[in-house]
C-alpha positions, 0 to 999 in steps of 0.5 A: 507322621500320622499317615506312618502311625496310622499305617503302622497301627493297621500292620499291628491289627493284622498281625494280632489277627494272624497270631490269634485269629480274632477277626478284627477285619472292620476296624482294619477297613476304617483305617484304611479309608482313613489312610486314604484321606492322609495320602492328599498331598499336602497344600504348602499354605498355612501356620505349621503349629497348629497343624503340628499339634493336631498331627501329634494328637494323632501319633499319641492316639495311634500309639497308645492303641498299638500298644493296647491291641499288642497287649491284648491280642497276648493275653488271647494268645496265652489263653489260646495254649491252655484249652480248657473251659476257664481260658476259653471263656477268658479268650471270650471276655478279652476279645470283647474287651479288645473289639470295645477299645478298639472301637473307641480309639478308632472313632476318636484316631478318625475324628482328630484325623479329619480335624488335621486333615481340614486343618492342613487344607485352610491353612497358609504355610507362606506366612509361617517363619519358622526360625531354623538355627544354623548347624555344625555338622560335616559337608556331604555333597548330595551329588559330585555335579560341579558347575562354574570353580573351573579356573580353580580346579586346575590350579588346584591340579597344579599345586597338588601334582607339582611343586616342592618335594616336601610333603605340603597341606592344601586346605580348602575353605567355605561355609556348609554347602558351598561346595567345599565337598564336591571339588575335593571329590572331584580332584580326588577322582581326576585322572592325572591325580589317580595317575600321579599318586601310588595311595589315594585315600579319604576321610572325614572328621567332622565336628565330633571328632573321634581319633580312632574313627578317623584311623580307621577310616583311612586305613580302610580307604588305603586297604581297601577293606573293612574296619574290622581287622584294626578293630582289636588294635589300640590308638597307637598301633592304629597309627603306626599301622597307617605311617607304615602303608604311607612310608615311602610312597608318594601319597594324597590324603583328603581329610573332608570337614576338620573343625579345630586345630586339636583334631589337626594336632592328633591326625598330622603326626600319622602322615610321613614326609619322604620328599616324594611331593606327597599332599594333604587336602583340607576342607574346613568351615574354619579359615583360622584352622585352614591357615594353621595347617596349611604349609605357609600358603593361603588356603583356597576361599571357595566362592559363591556362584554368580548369576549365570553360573546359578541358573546354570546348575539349576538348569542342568537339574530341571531343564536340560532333560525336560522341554519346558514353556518360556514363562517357566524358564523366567520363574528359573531364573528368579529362583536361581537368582534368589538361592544367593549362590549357593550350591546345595540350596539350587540343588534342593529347589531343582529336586522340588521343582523336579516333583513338582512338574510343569504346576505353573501356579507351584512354580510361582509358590516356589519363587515367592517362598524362596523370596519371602526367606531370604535373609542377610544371614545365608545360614539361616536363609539356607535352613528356611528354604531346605524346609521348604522341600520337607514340608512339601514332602508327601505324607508316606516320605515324611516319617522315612525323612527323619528316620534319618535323625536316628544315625550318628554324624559321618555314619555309613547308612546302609539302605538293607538295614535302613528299609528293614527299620523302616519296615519294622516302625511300620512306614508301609501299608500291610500289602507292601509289606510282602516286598519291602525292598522293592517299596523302600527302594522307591521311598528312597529314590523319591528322596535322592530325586529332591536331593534331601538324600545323596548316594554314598556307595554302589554294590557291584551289581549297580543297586544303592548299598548306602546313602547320607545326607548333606550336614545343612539337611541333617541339621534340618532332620534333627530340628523336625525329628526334636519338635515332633518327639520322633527322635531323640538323641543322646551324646550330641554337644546339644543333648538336652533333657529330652522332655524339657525340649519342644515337648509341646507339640507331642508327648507320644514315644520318641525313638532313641539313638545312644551316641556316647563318645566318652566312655565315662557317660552312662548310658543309664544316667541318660536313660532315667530322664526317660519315663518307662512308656517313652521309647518305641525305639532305642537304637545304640550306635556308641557307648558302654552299656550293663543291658540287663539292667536297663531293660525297663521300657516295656513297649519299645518296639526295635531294639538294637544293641549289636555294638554293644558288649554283652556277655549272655543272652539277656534275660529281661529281652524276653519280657519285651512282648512288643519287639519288632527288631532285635540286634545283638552281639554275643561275646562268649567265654569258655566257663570252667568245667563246660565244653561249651559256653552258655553265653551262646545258647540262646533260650527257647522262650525267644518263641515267646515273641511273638511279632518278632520280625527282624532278629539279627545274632552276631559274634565278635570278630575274632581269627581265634577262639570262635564258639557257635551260637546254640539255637532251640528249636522254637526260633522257628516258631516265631510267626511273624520272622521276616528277617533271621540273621545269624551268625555261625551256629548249631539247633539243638534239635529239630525234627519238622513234621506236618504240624510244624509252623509254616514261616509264610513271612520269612523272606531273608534267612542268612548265616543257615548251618548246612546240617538243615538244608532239607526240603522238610525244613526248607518246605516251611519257608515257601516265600524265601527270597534270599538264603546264605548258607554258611558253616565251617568245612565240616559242615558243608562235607558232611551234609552237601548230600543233603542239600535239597531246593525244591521247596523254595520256588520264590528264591532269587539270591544264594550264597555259599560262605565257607569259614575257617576259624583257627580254634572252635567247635563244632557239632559232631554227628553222633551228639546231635541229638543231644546238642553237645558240642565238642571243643577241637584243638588242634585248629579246625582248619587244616589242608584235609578240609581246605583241599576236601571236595565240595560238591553242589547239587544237579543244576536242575535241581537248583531254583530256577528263579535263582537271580544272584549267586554267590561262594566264598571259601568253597574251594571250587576247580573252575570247570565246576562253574559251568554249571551255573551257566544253565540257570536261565535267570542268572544275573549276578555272580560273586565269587569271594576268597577262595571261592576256587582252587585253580590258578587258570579258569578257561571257560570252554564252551560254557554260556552264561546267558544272562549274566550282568555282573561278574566279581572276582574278589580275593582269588589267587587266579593267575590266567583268565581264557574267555571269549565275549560269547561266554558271557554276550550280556555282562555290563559290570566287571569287578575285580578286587585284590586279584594280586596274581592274574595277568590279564582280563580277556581282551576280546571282553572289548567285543561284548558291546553290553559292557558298560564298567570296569572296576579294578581294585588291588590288581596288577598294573597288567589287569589295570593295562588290559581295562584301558585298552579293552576301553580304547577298543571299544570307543575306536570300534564301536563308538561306546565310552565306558567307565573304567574304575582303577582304585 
């Protein structure tokens, strides 16, 4: 964590210089030889507490002269507006002020450091018995790589797919990391499961168990959408929505990691038995709750694995791909001997011997740490040895480890939101900066590769959409997140006062995640044992919250309330002058007398934040009365915007001119009103990289005209999103100038606008770096999409809801020469005519709630790139043109591919 502060202290110093133009170059360089010492991998011999302590005295320094460089560069930026002789020599005097702390905080950050530094090298972390207590948290497998429960397996397949007619509860039973995870996964996914049962959905409780989330869960997973269509809806409708989809049909229901019998009460009465032979699969800690919920049979005790099974999975892991010297294959088997059979401690020692290499010195290490740990008590033999591949992480991994900490139990973690956090706590070096999504996506890979961090789910185009972490990790994440003072949690069974707990090793700014499950706690009762120079984060996930009242801690640096409800733009953000990040949801009510709601109109000293580089502004979801945010034109005068979000919205007014701000940093600009598409407005975002433009039918009619790319050369993805809510408003031309908005009743959406024709530039005039495309809603004839096929750097195309208008797309003589991934989603597309020569490169087919098409082309089995197939919600006839476009790939090329039926 010191290599984290002092990178995030140099981002700081640069930004001060790009804002106020103070040259503070030689203090940068200091840090920067400074980083260079931290980056040395870190010997794993020597007394953690010592080390501890010295780290922290670094984190608290660098902290404090974050918070000293923000605050002065300020006042220089505030003396900068006003030119006269008194604020000019002002700006003189705080600069001085400024090189003068700077100085000195610098020297005593560089001596503490090398004192860490020597430290971490003299010391022997073999002899360090850190007592790390077992947890309580669900199972998430790091991968679905079973070995050995062969046997069980199939039985298993058996008792599932035969059996009584009446609906029966198959439960599974093990500790954390058994594999209890991995082999109802894998049952799940079997084919003659898939084939047996017409729904198959999944969920996970966990030990904090939520109704509500768990009602939710399934249903997403039976509908194969997102939560937000049941979010309006109460317990009970929840439920009677969920028997509803299960009546009649012969279902499989996984629940993963339940943990008492209540859970079980309150979930049983949701699944109906029609006498089709239905099943439920259990997976739980607790065998008492496996006996209660099982119909009369013994549930499944999972095994540890034997010796050979042992040696097998880690040899799968680390040998099977690499040739290794005989003496390293024997320090294998030690240490698959001394893993006591479990599953994810094997699997968390080949991803460190995975780092280590062909080290035969660390492989010795290894095999005498893993010895020296074992333990009677295979929980916390397990917990010894996980920290084993933590403290072995390098430096710039650590910090990123456990941000970890922050995200509730069972949370979906999507990797763009996590590398934005990352970005903005300042875990990159300045120059990676310029490619975060590329940097973070490395730091993420380096984690799965060690097995401390597992894939949940992948995009369409193959890229990692979001991730999580086994419960015995987390557990471990949590523990050195607690003792560094790096997050803390509120809402969890073991919240305690956060400066009553481990607080000896770092007193500097903790990053707060609010989890409150129960609507009586109060997120201010929580927040008071918090003193006001405490959180550099808070970040809230669950929980009631008034935010204007609660806006004291004036350094915190991420900010994220979009879960919670605010009713107007709080005021007391602005006073904020550190924020980085800043999520908010917005729900707007239509004030007596007012053609528009103030609750959506965001003020113009939001330019008063000025190292702002991630602001995100949601609406609630609603298919009713839908307001656009109100936005000044000064959003755009934020220097340091990397990230700007929005949801649908309207400026005020703007007009750029030469003088206006160039937004060299901005590289994702999504939810952008089509009104401004122009070059003069698009010329000051020279380093675009991802741009949705996104408004309601009037929008995109009146001003397709104006739409001009040419400025945006760095652009690699663009997406089209039509809306049509049924009540709104929306700017009418002539008011423009004034910013007025006009409430329209009856609906906005109507045929006229549906039906209206939607037209897109020349292709020329289109960037040509252009990667990713994307429309939803735009109402297209299919003829329209061969111009698309002339962008030489297509990759990846996506075509959402109503995205085209004709039931037939045959594709002449149109190529799309170097298109990869192709979605169809929501389309009411009846008959699809191509050849493999239209598309010669494809390798991922998805095609999702495409209920009326026959068929996809069967001469796609001569596009020998093809490598998946992904159907979800299609026809039978879609499903038997996947297979037998598989069978003749295999029968005429020898090429196996994926075919994926949800």
């Amino acid at each position: 964590m010191a290599y984290t502060a002092i990178t995030s202290l140099m981002s700081t110093i640069q930004q001060s210089m790009q804002v106020t133009g103070l040259n503070l170059q030689s203090f940068y360089e200091k840090l920067e030889s400074l980083i260079a010492i931290t980056e040395k991998p870190c010997n794993m011999i020597g007394n953690l507490g010592a080390l501890t302590r010295l780290e922290a005295e670094v984190i608290e320094l660098a902290c404090s002269t974050e918070d000293m460089v923000d605050s002065e560069s300020r006042n220089v930026m505030v003396d900068l507006k006003s030119r006269n002789v008194i604020n000019i020599i002002s700006r003189t005097v705080t600069f001085g002020k400024l090189r003068s702390l700077l100085n000195q905080a610098i020297r005593d950050i560089d001596s503490t450091t090398k004192k860490w530094i020597g430290t971490q090298t003299s010391l022997d972390l073999k002899a360090q018995n850190t007592i790390l207590a077992s947890t309580s948290e669900r199972a998430l497998e790091p991968e679905n790589m079973m070995v050995g429960h062969e046997n069980e397996f199939e039985m298993m397949q058996v008792q599932l797919a035969r059996g009584a007619s009446e609906l029966e509860v198959v439960s599974i039973v093990g500790m954390g990391g058994i594999g209890k995870t991995t082999l109802a996964n894998k049952i799940f996914s079997d084919p003659l499961i898939m084939y047996h049962f017409d729904i198959r959905a999944k969920v996970t409780i966990s030990q904090e168990y939520c109704a509500r989330n768990g009602l939710l869960g399934l249903l997403s997973s039976i509908t194969g959408k997102t939560d937000k269509p049941y979010e309006q809806q109460d317990d009970g409708q929840l439920k009677d929505r969920l028997q509803k989809l299960l009546k009649g049909r012969r279902y499989l229901i996984v629940i993963d990691d339940i943990w008492n019998e209540a859970a079980w009460d309150d979930i049983k009465l949701c699944f109906p038995d029609c006498n089709n032979r239905s099943r439920i699969l259990l997976t739980t800690r607790n065998v008492k709750v496996a006996e209660y919920a099982s119909s009369g049979k013994p549930p499944y005790q999972m095994r540890l694995l034997n010796c050979n099974e042992s040696w097998d999975l880690l040899h799968k892991r680390v040998f099977l791909n690499e040739c290794f010297p005989p003496e390293f294959e024997q320090l294998g088997k030690q240490i698959a001997l001394n893993c006591r059979g479990l599953p994810l401690l094997i699997i968390v020692i080949a991803g460190l011997l995975s780092k280590i290499g062909k080290a035969l010195d660390e492989w010795q290490m290894v095999v005498e740490n893993v010895s020296s740990l074992v333990s009677t008590d295979v929980d916390v033999q397990c917990m010894r040895v996980l920290a084993l591949s933590y403290h072995h992480l390098p430096h710039r991994l650590k910090s990123c480890f456990l941000y970890f900490a922050i995200f509730p139990e069972d949370e979906q973690i999507f990797v763009d939101k996590l590398v934005e956090l990352w970005a903005v706590e300042g875990f990159f070096k300045v120059e990676d900066m310029k490619n975060i999504e590329k940097v973070g996506g490395e730091f993420l890979k380096e984690l799965i590769d060690r097995s401390l961090i597992s894939i949940q789910n992948l995009s369409f185009d193959g890229k990692i959409e979001s991730c999580g972490m086994h419960d015995l990790i987390r557990e471990l994440c949590l523990r050195e997140a607690h003792n560094m003072n790096f997050v803390n949690v509120i809402g969890e069974e073991n919240d305690r006062n956060p400066c009553a707990q481990l607080m000896h090793f770092s007193r500097s700014r903790s990053r707060i995640s609010i989890q409150l499950n129960n609507p009586d706690d109060s997120i201010e009762a929580k927040l008071a044992i918090y003193p006001e120079k405490d959180a550099r984060s808070i970040i809230c996930f669950r929980g009631h919250w008034f935010v204007q009242k609660s806006l004291r801690f004036k350094l915190v640096r991420v900010l994220d309330l979009a879960l919670v409800r605010c009713s107007t733009f709080p005021s007391g953000i602005l006073d904020l002058i550190h924020l980085r990040y800043l999520a908010l949801t917005l729900y707007p009510h239509l004030e007596s007398g007012k053609e528009i709601p103030s609750t959506t109109v965001i003020p113009p000293l939001i330019s008063s934040l000025c190292y702002l580089q991630t602001f995100k502004l949601y609406l609630p979801f609603s298919k009713d009365l839908v307001f656009p945010f109100i936005l000044p034109s000064e959003i755009l005068a934020i220097p340091q915007l990397r990230h700007l979000f929005l949801d649908w919205n309207y400026l005020q007014s703007y007009k750029p001119t030469k003088k206006s701000l160039v937004l060299k940093n901005l590289q994702c600009l999504s939810g952008w009103n089509p009104w401004y598409c122009t070059g003069s407005v698009f010329r000051l975002f020279p380093n675009l990289k991802k741009l949705q433009i996104r408004g309601i039918p009037k929008d995109f009619i009146n001003h397709y005209a104006l739409f001009d790319f040419c400025n945006l050369d760095q652009l690699e993805e663009l997406e089209f999103c039509v809306t049509y809510p049924r009540f709104g408003c929306f700017l009418d031309r002539t008011t423009h100038q004034e910013g007025r908005l006009r409430l329209h009743t009856p609906p906005l959406f109507n045929t006229e606008d549906a039906f209206a024709p939607f037209r897109l530039p020349h292709p020329n005039d289109f960037p040509q770096n252009l990667k990713n495309l994307a429309f939803s809603g735009t109402f297209f004839r299919w003829k329209d999409l061969s111009i698309f096929g002339k962008l030489p750097k297509l990759e990846s195309l996506k075509l959402g809801y109503d995205a085209f208008l004709d039931k037939e797309w045959e594709v002449f003589d149109e190529v799309f020469p170097r298109l990869k991934f192709l979605l169809l989603e929501d389309l009411e597309i009846r008959h699809w005519r191509a050849s493999c020569d239209n598309f010669p490169f494809l390798e991922r087919l998805f095609l999702k709630g495409c209920w009326y098409l026959d068929s996809i082309p069967q001469n796609f089995a001569d596009i020998t790139t093809l490598a998946l197939i992904d159907i979800r919600r299609c026809a039978k006839s879609v499903e038997n043109s996947a297979k037998q476009i598989q069978q003749d790939m295999q029968d005429n090329y020898a090429i196996s591919i994926e075919v994926h039926i949800h």
